[in-house]
C-alpha positions as CSV (number, residue, x, y, z in Angstrom):
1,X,28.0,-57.3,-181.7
2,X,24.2,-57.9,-182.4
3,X,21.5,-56.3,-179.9
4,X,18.7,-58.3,-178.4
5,X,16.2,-55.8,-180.4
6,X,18.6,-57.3,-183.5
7,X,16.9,-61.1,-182.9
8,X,13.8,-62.4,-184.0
9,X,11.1,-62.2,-181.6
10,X,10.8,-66.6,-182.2
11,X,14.2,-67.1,-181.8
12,X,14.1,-65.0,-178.1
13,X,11.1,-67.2,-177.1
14,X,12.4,-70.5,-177.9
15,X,15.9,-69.9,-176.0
16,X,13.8,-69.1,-172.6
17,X,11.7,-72.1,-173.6
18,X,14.7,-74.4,-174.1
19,X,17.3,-73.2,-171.2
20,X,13.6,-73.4,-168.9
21,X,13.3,-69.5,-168.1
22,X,9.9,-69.2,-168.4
23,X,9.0,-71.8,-165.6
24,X,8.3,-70.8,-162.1
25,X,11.3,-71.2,-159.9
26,X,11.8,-74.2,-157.4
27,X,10.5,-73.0,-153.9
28,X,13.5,-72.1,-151.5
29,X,13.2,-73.6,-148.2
30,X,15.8,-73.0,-144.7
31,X,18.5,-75.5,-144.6
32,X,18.3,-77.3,-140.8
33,X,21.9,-76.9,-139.7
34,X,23.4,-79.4,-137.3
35,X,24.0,-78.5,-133.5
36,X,28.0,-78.7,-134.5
37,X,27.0,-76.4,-137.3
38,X,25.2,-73.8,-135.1
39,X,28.0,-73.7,-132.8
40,X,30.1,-72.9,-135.6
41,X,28.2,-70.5,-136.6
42,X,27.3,-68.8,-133.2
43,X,31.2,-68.8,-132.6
44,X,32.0,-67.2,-135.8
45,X,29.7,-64.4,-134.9
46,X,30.9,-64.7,-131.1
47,X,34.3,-63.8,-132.9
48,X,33.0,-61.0,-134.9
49,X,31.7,-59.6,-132.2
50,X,35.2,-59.6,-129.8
51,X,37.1,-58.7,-133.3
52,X,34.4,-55.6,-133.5
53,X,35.5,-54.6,-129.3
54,X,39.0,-55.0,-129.8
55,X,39.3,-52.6,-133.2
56,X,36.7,-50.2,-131.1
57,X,39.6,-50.2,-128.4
58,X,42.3,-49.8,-130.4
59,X,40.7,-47.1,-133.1
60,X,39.5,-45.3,-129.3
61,X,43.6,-45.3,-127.6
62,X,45.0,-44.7,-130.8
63,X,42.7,-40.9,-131.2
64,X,43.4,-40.3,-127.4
65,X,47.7,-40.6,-128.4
């Protein structure tokens, strides 16, 4: 199995040239969710959050035993 050090320096620089590596990347923006989608989201963490309280409890009774 050949190194990178193995290839011509050309050959490096015209794969990032062709597959487009040596261009800036796109700019990354936030995605505007819909109100369905927050609420999804705000229940999912909503659940997370009772999940967190109810292992707590149990982890907490199940020392005191």
């Amino acid at each position: 199995m050949k190194k990178l050090e193995d290839y011509p320096a050309q050959d490096i620089r015209s794969l990032l040239e062709t597959e487009a590596w040596t261009q800036p990347l796109a700019p990354i923006t936030r995605s505007k969710f819909k109100p369905w989608q927050q609420a999804v989201f705000w229940g999912l963490r909503l659940y997370i959050v009772a999940m967190l309280i109810v292992v707590f409890w149990a982890f907490w009774h199940g020392a005191e035993a």
